[in-house]
N, C-alpha and C positions, 0 to 999 in steps of 0.2 A: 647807364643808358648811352648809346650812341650819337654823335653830333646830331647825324642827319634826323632822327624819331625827334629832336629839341626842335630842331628848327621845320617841323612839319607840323606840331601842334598850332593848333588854332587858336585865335585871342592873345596870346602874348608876344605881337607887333616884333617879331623877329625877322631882321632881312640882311641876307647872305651877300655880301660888300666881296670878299675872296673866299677863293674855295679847295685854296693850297695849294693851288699852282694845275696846270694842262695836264703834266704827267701823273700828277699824285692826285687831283683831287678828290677819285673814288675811297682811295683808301681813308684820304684826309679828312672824306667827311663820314667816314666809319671808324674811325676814333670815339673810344671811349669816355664819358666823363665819368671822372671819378669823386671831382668835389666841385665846390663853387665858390670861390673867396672875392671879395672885391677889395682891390688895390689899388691905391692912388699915387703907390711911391714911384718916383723919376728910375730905381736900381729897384723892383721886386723881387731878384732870382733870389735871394738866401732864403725866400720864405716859400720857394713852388718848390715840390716833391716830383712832381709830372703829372699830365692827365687832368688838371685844372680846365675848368673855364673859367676864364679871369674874367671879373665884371670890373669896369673900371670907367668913370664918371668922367676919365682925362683932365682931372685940375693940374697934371704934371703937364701939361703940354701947351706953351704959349707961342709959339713961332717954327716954322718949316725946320728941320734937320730936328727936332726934339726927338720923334718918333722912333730914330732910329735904334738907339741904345735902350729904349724902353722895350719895342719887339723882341733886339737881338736878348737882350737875355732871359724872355719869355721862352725863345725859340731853344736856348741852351738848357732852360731848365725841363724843355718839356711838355710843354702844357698841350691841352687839346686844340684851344684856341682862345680869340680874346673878343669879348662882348664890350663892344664900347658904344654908352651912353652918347643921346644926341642933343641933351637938354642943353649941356653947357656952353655948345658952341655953333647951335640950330643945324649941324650936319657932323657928320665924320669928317677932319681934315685929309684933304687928299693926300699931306707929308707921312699918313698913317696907315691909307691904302699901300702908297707904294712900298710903303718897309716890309707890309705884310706879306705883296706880294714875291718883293726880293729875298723874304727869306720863306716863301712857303709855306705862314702861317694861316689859318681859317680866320677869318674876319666876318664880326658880326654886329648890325650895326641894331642899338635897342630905342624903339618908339621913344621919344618924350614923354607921351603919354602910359609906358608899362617901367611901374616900380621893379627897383633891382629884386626887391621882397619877393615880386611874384615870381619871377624866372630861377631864385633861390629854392623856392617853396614845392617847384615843379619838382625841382633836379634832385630836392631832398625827400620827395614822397619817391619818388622812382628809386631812390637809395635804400628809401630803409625798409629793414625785411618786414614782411607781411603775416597777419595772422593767421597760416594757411586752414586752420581749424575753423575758425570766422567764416571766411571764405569758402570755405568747401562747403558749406549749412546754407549759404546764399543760393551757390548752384545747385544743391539741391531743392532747396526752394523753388529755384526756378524750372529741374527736371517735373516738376509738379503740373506744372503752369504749362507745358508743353502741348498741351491742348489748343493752348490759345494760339491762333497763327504769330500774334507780335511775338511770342515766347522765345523765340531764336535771337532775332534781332537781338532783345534785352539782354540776351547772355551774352551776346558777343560783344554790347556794349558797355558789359559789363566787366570785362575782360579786355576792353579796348582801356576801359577807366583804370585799370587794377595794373598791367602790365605795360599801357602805351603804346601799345601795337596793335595794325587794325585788322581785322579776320574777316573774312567773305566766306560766304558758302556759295560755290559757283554751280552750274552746269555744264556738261564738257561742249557745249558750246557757246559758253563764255557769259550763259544769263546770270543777272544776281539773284538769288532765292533767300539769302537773309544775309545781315551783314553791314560794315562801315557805311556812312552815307556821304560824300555821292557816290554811289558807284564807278569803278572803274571805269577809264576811259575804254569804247570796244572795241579796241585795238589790242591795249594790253588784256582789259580780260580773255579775248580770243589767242592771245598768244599765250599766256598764263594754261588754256584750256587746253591747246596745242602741245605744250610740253608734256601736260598732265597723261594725256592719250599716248604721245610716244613712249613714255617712261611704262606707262600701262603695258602695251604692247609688246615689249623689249623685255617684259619679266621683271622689271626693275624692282626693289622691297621698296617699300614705302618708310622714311618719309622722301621723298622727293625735293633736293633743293636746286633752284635754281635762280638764273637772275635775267628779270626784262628788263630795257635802258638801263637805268641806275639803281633799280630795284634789285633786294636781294629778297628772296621768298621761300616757303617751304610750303611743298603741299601735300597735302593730306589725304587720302579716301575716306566718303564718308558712306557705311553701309549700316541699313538696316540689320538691328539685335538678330541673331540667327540665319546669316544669309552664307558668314562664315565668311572666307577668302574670296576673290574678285575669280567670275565665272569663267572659263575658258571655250565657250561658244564662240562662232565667229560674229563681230558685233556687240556681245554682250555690254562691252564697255559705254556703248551709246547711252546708257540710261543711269551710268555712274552722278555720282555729285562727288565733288571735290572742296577741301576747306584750305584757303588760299593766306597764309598767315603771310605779312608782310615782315620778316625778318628769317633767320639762319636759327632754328630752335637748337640746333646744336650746341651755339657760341651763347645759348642762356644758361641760367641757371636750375639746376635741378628739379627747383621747386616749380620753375616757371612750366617746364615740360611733364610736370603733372597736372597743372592744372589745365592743359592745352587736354592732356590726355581723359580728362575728366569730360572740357567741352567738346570734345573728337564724340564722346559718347553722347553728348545729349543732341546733341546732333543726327544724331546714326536714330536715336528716340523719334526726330523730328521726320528723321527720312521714313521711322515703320509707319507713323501717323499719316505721312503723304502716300506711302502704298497701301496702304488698307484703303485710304480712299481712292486711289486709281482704281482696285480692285472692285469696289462697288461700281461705277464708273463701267469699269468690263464687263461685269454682270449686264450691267443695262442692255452696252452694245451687241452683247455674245445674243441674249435672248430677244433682242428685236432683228438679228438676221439672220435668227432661227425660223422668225416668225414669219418673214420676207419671202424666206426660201421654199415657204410651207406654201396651207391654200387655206389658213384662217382669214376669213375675211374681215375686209381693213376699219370698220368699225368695232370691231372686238380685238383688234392690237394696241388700244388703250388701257383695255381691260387686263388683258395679258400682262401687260410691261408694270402695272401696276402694285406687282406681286415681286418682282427686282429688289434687291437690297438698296441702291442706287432711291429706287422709288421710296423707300418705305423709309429711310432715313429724310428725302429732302420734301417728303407728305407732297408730291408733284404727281399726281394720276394723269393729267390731260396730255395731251401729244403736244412735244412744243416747236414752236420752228425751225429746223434743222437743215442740214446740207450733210451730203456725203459726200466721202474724200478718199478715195481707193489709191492704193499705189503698189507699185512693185518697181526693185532694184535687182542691181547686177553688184557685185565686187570685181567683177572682168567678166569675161566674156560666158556665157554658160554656167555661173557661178552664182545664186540668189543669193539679197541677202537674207537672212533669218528674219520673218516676217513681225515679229517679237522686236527685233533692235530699229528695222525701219517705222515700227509705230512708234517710239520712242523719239527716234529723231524726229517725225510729223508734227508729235504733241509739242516737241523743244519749236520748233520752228513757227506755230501757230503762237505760240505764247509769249515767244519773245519781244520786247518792247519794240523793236525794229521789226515784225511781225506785219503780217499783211491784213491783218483784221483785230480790233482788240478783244480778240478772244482771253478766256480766262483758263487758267487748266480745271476749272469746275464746268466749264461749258464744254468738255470734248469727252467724249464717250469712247473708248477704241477697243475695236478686237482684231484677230486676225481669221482669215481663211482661204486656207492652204498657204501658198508662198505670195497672198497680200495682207495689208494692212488697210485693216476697212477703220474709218473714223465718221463719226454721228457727231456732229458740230453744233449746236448749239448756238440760234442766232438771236443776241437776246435784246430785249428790248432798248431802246434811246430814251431819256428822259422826258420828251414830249410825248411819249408814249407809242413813237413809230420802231418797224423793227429796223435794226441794227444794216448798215449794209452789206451785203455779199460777199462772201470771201474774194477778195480781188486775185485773180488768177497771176497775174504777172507779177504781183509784187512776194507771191507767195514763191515763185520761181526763182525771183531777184537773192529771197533770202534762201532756200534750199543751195541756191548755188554754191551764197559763199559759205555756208556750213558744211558742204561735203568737198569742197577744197580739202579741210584737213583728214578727212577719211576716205572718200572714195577712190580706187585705183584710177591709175591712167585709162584704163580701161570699161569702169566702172559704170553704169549708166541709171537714173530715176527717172521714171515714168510715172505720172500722179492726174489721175481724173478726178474732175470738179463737177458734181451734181446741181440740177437747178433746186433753190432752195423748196423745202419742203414745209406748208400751211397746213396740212390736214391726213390723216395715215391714208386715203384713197389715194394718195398722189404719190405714196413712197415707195411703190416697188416700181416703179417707171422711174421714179428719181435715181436710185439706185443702179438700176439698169444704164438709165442716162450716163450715171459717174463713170459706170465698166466700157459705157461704150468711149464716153471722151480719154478713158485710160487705153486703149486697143488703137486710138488716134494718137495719143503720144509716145506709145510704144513705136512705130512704126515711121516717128524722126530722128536724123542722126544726132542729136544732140545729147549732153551727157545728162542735161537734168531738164526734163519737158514738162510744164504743166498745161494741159488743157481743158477749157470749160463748155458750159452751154454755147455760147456764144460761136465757140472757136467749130463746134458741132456744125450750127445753121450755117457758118458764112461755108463753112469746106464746101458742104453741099454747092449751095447758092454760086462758088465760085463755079462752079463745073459748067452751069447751064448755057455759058455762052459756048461752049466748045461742042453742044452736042447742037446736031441740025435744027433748022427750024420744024419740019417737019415733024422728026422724030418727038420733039418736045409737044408739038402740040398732041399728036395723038397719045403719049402719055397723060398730061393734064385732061384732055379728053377721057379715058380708059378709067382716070381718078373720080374723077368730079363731074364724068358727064353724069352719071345718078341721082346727084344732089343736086345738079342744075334743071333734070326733068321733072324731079317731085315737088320742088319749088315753086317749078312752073305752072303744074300742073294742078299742086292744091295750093297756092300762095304762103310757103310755109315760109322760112326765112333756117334752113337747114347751114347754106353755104356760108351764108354770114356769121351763122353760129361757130360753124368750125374753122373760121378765121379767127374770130376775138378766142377762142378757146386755146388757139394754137397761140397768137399773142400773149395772153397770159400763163403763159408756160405750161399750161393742163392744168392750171390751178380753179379746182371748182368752183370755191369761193369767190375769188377776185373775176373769174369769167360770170359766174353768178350776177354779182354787181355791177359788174358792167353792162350786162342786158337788163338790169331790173328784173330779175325771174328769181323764182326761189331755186331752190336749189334740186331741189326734187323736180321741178319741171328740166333742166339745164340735165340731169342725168337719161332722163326720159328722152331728151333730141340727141344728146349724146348716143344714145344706144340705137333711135332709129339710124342715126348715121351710119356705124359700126354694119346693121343690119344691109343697109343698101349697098355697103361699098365692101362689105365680105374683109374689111380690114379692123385692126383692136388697137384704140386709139390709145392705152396702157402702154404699148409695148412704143419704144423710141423709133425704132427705126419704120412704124406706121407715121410717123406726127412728120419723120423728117421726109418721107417721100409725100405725104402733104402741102408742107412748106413746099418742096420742089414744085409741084404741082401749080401750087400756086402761084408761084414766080416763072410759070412759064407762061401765062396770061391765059 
């Protein structure tokens, strides 16, 4: 094993005093150990071969200048480095720093509290060969269990246990999906994901080595059983997964790069498991904006959807609270991208722990149509029992941005509309529309990555009306609501009122229901006189927002 894997294990109170000196200590601490002896003699060289870690208690050392001839023929014989004990003198002498550092040895200084046994015990199970037959009946074991989501993790801790090295199953934008814990700092996993993608791109064969800061790594692809070779579509690469081994699988042993190649494959198991279930997923979404684009009416789009594989696996028939999420990209200029790889990136960006909402990737539904990527999000419940809040528009931007830093050209531009969330299917083809409309608002700013919501909808409006006359506003607001302000008047009804709190609660029947105290069946019945007086259909977005105007013009 290597200095540096010893001194990164956990629990055996090992701390790095030198580290072989400014010029050498990458290489110094990528030195081999080969054995582990503890020597307490004042002259150890006749008995080092090289490649030792010396464990030494230091009962040879009673006063400043001892140090020296003890290192120097450590340094002559070779060794990796020298572990010294802190029991006997409640620290390392600094007379044994400096020898270390003047001749370049790794210095390592061991807890009082960790027996030399254990640090022995480490160095000699990482020594000795393994029962690969043993072990091979484990992981299969474990390709069994793959059903179970922890299933990944345990293999790879189990291979963390077995070899010392710790494996990630990343996404190419840097999330963890199974793997060492804690995760990656997300800096290195984005740069780790970064490479992975150039090396992609460039044709490179896999395995992939490379090294971030002091890290030396080798990465992986990991594909679903029968997907074959990595796709040559432009984008394709967005919905790759990558396995990020912390080490050079080259400079291992033979045996070691078969059982890597064993868990390459249960991995690639793990990845069919997770598109089968996108797949049901797609289903859902493909045939609820079938059903949008149709003229089934919106109490029988329960019905419908309920026939889904999506459905029939998670026994969910009722319509649940959702949000729609449209988007379309450029690679440069006139150039889309494959609306297939931008839903990939949507779903990575919603799910990421740095994510704008805790969405789950069981809570997003995606299809595409034509060159967009339509997403049915899933808003799901809080513990109290309220629902979850909104997909936060900015912060969904904050994080698209810096993900397509590593992929999108200089040129390259994402445009992404946010729908008001959706309570009940009468409200989801106006939601929908909503989302294309605030996506037509983001297309049409310079910027390279736009997201735009409800919100950003009402204020655009709202912002305009001071610019237009006074005049002209009022006889529009007049032109709108003079109908509703005569029949009010005329039979005492409360029509205007109604279509303010209706517009307030985003068209949501329900919550505008509750809010007047009416059932819901009466709240349809004033909604539709409305509609009738004013010759406009409060369904469609761009009636409700010349509404609002209307209404803010006094």
């Amino acid at each position: 094993m290597r200095l540096r894997e010893l001194l990164e294990t956990e629990g055996l109170g090992l701390t790095l005093l030198v580290d072989g000196g400014e010029a050498t200590s990458d290489t110094a601490l990528d030195r081999i150990v080969r054995a582990v002896p503890t020597v307490d003699l004042a002259d150890p060289g006749r008995f080092l071969t090289g490649g030792e870690l010396v464990l030494s208690e230091l009962a040879w050392w009673h006063r400043d200048g001892d140090a020296e001839a003890f290192v120097r023929a450590l340094g002559r014989a070779g060794v990796t480095a020298l572990a010294a004990g802190e029991a006997a003198h409640g620290r390392v002498p600094d007379d044994l720093v400096h020898a270390c550092r003047r001749h370049g040895l790794p210095l390592v200084a061991v807890h009082p509290d960790t027996p030399f046994t254990a640090v022995t015990e480490h160095v000699l199970h990482r020594l000795r060969p393994r029962p690969a037959g043993d072990l091979a009946a484990v992981l299969e074991r474990h390709r069994r269990l793959l059903t179970d989501r922890s299933a990944p993790d345990s293999v790879l801790e189990l291979l963390r246990q077995d070899l010392g090295i710790g494996v990630r199953v990343l996404s190419v934008t840097g999330r963890q999906i199974a793997g060492a814990r804690p995760p990656l700092h997300t800096a290195t996993a984005a740069a780790l994901s970064g490479r992975y993608l150039a090396a992609r791109r460039a044709g490179e064969p896999a395995p992939h080595r490379v090294t971030v800061g002091d890290r030396s790594c080798t990465l992986l692809p990991v594909r679903a059983p029968g997907t074959g070779s990595a796709g040559s579509a432009p984008g394709a690469e967005l919905g790759d997964w990558l396995m990020a081994v912390e080490a050079d699988v080259t400079e291992r042993p033979p045996s070691d790069g078969e059982l890597l190649a064993r868990v390459t494959e249960l991995m690639a198991d793990a990845r069919r498991a997770h598109d089968q279930a996108k797949a049901a997923l797609s289903d859902l979404a493909h045939r609820l904006l079938d059903l949008l684009h149709g003229s089934v009416p919106p109490e029988e789009i329960p019905v419908r959807l309920s026939s889904t594989a999506q459905a029939i696996v998670s026994r969910t028939f009722t319509w649940p609270r959702c949000q729609f999420v449209v988007a379309r990209a450029e690679w440069q200029a006139q150039r889309p991208v494959p609306a297939p790889a931008l839903r990939a990136l949507l779903e990575e960006a919603l799910i990421h722990p740095d994510g704008p909402a805790p969405v789950s990737a069981e809570d997003i539904a995606a299809t595409v149509d034509g060159d967009q990527a339509v997403l049915f999000v899933l808003v799901p419940e809080r513990a109290d029992g309220l629902p979850a809040p909104a997909l936060d528009c900015a912060a969904l931007q904050r994080r698209l941005t810096a993900v397509l830093g590593r992929w999108l050209g200089p040129d390259g531009r994402l445009s992404v509309g946010v729908g008001t969330p959706v309570a009940e299917p009468g409200n989801a083809r106006g939601a929908l529309e909503e989302a294309r409309t605030a996506l037509r608002l983001a297309s049409e700013t310079p910027d390279r990555v736009t997201v735009r919501g409800p919100d950003h909808l009402t204020s655009g409006i709202l912002s305009l009306l001071p610019l237009i006359p006074a005049a002209t506003r009022g006889a529009f607001a007049a032109r709108l609501l003079g109908p509703l302000r005569d029949h009010d008047a005329r039979h005492r009804t409360d029509l205007l009122p109604t279509l303010e709190t209706f517009l307030a609660c985003d068209a949501s029947w329900t919550a505008c229901a509750a809010e007047l105290h009416l059932h819901t069946n009466s709240l349809r019945h004033r909604i539709a006189r409305i509609e009738q007086l004013t010759g406009r259909d409060l369904s469609r977005l761009e009636t409700r927002l010349d509404f609002l105007a209307a209404l803010g013009c006094g």
